[in-house]
C-alpha positions as CSV (number, residue, x, y, z in Angstrom):
1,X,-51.3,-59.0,-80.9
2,X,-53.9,-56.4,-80.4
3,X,-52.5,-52.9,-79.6
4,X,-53.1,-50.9,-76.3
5,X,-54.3,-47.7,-76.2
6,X,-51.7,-44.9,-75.5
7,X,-51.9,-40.9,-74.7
8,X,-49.5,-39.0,-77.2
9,X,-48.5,-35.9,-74.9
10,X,-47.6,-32.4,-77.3
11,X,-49.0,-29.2,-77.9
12,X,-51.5,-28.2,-79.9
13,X,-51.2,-25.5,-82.9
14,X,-53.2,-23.2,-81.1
15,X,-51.2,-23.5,-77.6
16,X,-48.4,-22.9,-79.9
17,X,-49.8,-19.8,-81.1
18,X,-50.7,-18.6,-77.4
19,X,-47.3,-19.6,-76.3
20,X,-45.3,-17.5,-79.0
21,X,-48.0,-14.3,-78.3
22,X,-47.1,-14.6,-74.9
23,X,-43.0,-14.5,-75.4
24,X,-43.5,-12.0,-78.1
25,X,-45.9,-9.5,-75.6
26,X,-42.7,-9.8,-72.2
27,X,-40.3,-9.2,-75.1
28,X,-42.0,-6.0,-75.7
29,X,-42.6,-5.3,-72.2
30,X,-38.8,-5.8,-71.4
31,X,-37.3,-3.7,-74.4
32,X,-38.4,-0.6,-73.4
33,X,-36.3,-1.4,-69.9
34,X,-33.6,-3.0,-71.3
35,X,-33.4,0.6,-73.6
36,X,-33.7,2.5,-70.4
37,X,-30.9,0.6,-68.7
38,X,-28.6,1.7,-71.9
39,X,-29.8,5.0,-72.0
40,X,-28.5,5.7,-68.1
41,X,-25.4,3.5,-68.8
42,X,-24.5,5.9,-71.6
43,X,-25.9,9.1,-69.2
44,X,-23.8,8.2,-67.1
45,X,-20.5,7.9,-69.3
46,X,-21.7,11.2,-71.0
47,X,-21.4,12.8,-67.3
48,X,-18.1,11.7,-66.6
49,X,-16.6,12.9,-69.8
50,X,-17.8,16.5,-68.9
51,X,-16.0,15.8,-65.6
52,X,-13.0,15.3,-67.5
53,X,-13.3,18.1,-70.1
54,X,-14.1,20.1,-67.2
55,X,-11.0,19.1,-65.5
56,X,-8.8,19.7,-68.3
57,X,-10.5,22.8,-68.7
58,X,-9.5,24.1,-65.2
59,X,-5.5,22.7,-65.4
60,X,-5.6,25.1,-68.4
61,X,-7.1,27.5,-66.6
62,X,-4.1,26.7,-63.7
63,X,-1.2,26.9,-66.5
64,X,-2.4,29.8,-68.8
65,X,-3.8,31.7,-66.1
66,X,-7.2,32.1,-68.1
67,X,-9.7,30.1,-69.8
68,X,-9.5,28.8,-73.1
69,X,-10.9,31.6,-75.4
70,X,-13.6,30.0,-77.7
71,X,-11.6,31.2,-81.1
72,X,-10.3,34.7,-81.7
73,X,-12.7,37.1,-83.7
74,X,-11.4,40.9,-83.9
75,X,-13.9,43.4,-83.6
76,X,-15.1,44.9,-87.3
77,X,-14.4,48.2,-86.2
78,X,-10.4,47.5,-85.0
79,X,-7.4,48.7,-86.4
80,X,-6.4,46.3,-89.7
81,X,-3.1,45.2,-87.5
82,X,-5.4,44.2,-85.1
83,X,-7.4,41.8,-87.2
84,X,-5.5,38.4,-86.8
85,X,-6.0,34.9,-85.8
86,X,-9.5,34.0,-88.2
87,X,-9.9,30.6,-88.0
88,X,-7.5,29.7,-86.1
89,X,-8.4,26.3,-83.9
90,X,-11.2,26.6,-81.4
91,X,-10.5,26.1,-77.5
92,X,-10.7,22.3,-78.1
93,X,-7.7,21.8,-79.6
94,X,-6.4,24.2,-76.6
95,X,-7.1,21.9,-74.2
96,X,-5.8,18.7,-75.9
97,X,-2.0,18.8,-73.6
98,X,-4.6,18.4,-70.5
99,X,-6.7,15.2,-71.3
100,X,-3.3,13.3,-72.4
101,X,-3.2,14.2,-76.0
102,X,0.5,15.7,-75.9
103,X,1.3,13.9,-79.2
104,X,-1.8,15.5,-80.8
105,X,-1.8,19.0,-79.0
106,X,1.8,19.3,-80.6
107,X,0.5,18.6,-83.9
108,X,-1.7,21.5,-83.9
109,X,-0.4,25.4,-85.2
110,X,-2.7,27.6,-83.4
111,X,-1.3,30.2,-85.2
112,X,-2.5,28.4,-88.3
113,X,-5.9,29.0,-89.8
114,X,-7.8,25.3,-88.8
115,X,-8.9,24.0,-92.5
116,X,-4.8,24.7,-93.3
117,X,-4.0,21.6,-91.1
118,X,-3.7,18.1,-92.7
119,X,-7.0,16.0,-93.0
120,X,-5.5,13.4,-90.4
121,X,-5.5,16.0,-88.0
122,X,-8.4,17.1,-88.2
123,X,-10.8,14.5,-87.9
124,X,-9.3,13.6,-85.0
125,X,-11.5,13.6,-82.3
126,X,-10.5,12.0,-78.5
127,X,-13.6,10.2,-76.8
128,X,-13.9,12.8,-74.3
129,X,-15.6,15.2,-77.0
130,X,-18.4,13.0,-77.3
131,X,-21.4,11.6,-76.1
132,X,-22.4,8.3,-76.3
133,X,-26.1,8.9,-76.2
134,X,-25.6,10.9,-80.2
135,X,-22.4,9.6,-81.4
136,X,-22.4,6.1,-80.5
137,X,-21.9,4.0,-83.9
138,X,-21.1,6.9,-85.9
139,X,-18.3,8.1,-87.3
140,X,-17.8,11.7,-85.8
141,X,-16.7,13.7,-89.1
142,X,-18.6,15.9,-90.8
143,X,-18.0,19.0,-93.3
144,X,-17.6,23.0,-93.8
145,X,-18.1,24.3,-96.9
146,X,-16.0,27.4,-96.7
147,X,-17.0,29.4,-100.3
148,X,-19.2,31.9,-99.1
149,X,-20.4,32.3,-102.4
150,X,-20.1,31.6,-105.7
151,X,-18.0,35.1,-106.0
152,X,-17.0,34.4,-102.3
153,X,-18.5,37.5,-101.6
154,X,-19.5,36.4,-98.0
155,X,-23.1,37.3,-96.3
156,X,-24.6,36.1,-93.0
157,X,-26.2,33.6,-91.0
158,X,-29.5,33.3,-89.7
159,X,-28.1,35.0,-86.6
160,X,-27.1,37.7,-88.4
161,X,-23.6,36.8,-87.6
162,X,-21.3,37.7,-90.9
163,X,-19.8,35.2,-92.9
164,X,-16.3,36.4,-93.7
165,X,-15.5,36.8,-97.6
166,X,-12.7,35.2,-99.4
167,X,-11.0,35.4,-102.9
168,X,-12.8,33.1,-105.2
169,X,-9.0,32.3,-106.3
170,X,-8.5,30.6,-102.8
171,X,-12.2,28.9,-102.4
172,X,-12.0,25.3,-100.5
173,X,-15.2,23.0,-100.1
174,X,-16.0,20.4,-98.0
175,X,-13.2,20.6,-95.7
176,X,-13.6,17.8,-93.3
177,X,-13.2,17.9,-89.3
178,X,-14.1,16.0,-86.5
179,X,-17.0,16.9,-84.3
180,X,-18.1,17.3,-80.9
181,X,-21.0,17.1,-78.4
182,X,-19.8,19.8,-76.0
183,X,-19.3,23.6,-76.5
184,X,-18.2,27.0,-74.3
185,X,-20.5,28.7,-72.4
186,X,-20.3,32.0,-75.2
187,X,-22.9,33.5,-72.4
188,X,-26.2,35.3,-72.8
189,X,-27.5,37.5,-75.4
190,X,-27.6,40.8,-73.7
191,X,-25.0,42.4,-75.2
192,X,-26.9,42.2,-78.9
193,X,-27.1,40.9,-82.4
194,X,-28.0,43.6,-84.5
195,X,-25.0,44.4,-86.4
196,X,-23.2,46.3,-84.0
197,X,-19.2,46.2,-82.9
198,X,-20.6,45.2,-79.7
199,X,-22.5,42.2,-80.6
200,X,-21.9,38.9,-78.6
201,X,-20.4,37.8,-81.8
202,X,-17.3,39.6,-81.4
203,X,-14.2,39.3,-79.5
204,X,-14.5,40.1,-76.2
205,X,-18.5,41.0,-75.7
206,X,-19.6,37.2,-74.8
207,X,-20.9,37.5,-71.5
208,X,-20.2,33.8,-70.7
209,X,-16.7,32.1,-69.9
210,X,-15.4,30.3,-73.2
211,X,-16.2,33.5,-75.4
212,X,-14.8,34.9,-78.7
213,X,-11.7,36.7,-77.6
214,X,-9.9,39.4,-79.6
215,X,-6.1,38.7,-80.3
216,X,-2.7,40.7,-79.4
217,X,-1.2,40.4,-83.0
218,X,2.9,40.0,-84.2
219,X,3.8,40.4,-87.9
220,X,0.3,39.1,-88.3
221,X,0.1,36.3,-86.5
222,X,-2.5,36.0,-83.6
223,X,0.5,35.5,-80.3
224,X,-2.4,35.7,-77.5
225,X,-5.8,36.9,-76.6
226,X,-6.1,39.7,-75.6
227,X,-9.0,39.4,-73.7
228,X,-8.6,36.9,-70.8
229,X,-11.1,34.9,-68.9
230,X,-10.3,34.4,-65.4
231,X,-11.5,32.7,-62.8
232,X,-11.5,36.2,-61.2
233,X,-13.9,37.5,-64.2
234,X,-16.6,34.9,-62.9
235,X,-18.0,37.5,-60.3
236,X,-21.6,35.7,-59.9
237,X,-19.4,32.4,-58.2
238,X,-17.8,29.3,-59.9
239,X,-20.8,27.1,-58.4
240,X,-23.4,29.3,-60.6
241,X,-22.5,29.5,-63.5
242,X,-21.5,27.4,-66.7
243,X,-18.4,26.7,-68.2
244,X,-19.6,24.4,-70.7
245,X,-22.3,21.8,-72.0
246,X,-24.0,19.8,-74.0
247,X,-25.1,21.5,-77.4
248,X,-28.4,20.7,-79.1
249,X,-28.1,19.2,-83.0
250,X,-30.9,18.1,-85.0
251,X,-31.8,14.4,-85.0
252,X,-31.9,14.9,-88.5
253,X,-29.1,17.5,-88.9
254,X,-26.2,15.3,-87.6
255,X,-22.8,16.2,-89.2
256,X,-24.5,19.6,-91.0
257,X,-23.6,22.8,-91.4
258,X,-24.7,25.2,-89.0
259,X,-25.9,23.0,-87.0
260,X,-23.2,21.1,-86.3
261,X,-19.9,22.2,-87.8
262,X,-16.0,20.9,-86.9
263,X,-15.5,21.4,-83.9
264,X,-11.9,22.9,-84.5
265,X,-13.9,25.4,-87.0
266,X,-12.6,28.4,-85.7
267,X,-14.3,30.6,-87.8
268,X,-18.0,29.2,-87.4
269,X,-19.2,30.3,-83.2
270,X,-21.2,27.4,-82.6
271,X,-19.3,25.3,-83.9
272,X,-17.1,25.1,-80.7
273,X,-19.7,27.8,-78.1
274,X,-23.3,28.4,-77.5
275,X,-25.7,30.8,-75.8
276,X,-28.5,30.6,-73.0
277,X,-31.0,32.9,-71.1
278,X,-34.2,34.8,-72.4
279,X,-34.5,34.5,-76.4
280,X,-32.5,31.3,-76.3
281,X,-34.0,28.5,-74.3
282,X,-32.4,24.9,-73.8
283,X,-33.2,22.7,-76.5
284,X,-36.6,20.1,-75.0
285,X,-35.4,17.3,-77.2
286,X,-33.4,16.2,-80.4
287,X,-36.3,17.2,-82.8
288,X,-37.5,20.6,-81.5
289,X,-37.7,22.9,-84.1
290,X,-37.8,26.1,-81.7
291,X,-34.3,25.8,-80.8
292,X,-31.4,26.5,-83.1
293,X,-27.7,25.8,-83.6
294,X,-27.0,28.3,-80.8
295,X,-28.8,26.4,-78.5
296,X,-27.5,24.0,-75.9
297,X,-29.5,20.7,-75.9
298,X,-28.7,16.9,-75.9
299,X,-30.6,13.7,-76.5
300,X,-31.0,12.7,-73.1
301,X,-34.4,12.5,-71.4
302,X,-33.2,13.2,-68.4
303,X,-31.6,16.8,-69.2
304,X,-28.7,18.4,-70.4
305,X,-25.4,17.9,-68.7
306,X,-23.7,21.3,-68.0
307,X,-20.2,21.5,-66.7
308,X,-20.0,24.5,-64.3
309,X,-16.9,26.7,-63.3
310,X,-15.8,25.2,-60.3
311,X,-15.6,22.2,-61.8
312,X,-18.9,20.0,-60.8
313,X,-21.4,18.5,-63.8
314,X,-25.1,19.2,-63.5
315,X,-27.6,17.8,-65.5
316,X,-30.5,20.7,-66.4
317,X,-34.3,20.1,-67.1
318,X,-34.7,21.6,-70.3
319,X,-37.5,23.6,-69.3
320,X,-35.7,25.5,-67.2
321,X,-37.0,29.2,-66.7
322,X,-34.9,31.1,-69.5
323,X,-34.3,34.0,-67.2
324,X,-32.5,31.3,-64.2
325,X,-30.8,29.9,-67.5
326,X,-29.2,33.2,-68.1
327,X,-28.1,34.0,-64.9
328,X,-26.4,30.5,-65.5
329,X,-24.7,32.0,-68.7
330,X,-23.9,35.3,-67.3
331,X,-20.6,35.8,-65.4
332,X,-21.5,38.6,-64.0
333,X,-24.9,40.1,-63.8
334,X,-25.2,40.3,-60.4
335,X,-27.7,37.6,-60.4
336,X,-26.8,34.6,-58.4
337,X,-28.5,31.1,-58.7
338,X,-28.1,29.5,-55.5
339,X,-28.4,25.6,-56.9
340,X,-29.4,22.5,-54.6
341,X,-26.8,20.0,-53.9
């Protein structure tokens, strides 16, 4: 029986070709959207964490009847008696009893220098103090090398901030902590850096609202500050100026010292408090290499999120004129920004 003739339906090697180039290019036009719909997802978490810190910030505010001081740092000219609380936590561990961390908050000794505590402790680190845009995947720990020196002789930083010496008998390296995205508003940088008792280093200089504080001192321990924030102190308005915000690390500096030190490191300032205005711009993206670990920055496109006194979040292009940003910073220079709603 003679066979018919039949059409055998199928693609050809080449449509095959055409058919995968074709998937492959709306795969690569889709990724960069599907990246962008992440991106604001995680924007948008990072905001309403700074709500929350903010929040938590202002109940301490409402119980202590003054901001959480950044750490305490006595001036280098005060009284020996008057030079307690080094290292003691930063204002992050302050504000633990207000974002539901009773348990934790208790844990902490603020009277207790902050590498002294147990490692659990210490890399503990609530959601709230992060961002999802850097931290997501990561595990939020990194390290302080506290010898000075190899005599633990001390020195400085690049700011010229000292570095405190210590006995080479009682050296410790590599002490771990957690870290975090968000730091103090420490202020502008009028009051100096040039190796003066009234540098913004010091207790009670920072021009901003979460500042270096000097402490009231008892049989050497560090009882209070004795310089106290209030909301009162902010005499620009709560609307204009910062409280806290994002700070800028390094893409390639994550978990580093200086750049981004425990965040409980109360001996290291930007570790838990930046700086803004003229001299000190916002950070323009993760790798600029104008901007340094005083610097407030994030990795967001959009801008950096800023948490401001009275409570609302406001996200800042980082190309904001410096001298706006540090009538942000200041408290009180007079200079009010009125901002859009």
């Amino acid at each position: 029986m003679a066979r018919g003739n039949y059409w055998k339906s199928g693609f050809t090697l080449v449509e095959l070709l055409v058919v995968i180039a074709i998937v492959g290019i709306l795969i690569g036009l889709l990724l960069p959207a599907v990246q962008a719909a992440r991106e604001s997802a995680r924007a948008v978490d990072c905001k309403n964490r700074v709500r929350q810190l903010a929040l938590a910030t202002q109940m301490h505010h409402d119980s202590m009847r003054y901001f959480p001081p950044a750490r305490y740092e006595a001036r280098p000219d005060a009284d020996p008696s008057a030079q307690c609380g080094l290292e003691t936590p930063t204002w992050l561990a302050r504000v633990m009893p207000y974002i539901e961390q009773g348990a934790l908050a208790a844990k902490w000794d603020l009277s207790k220098q902050w590498h002294q505590h147990p490692l659990e402790l210490r890399v503990v680190v609530p959601d709230i103090f992060l961002c999802p845009s850097r931290r997501a995947g990561t595990n939020p720990v990194g390290a302080r090398d506290l010898r000075t020196s190899t005599a633990g002789s001390g020195g400085t930083l690049p700011c010229g901030c000292p570095i405190r010496p210590r006995p080479t008998s009682t050296v410790v390296t590599n002490v771990q902590g957690a870290l975090s995205d968000y730091a103090g508003n420490h202020g502008d940088l009028t009051p100096g850096a040039v190796g003066a008792p009234t540098d913004f280093y010091y207790g009670g200089n920072g021009t901003g609202v979460i500042i270096s504080v000097r402490p009231e001192c008892k049989d050497g321990l560090a009882i209070a500050p004795y310089d106290r924030i209030k909301m009162a102190s902010v005499s620009d308005g709560t609307s204009s100026t910062f409280l806290f915000g994002e700070k800028f690390v390094p893409q390639d500096r994550v978990g580093e010292f200086p750049e981004d030190s425990p965040a409980y490191d109360g001996d290291h300032l930007p570790a838990s408090a930046r700086l803004a205005g003229p001299g000190l711009r916002l950070a323009h993206s993760p790798t600029d290499v104008l901007a340094d670990m005083f610097s407030f920055g994030s990795w967001h496109p959009s801008g950096v999120h800023f948490a401001l006194v009275d409570g609302s979040v406001r996200v800042f292009d980082p190309h904001i004129d410096t001298k706006v940003l540090g009538s942000l910073a200041n408290r009180r220079d007079a200079r009010v920004v009125e901002l859009e709603n």
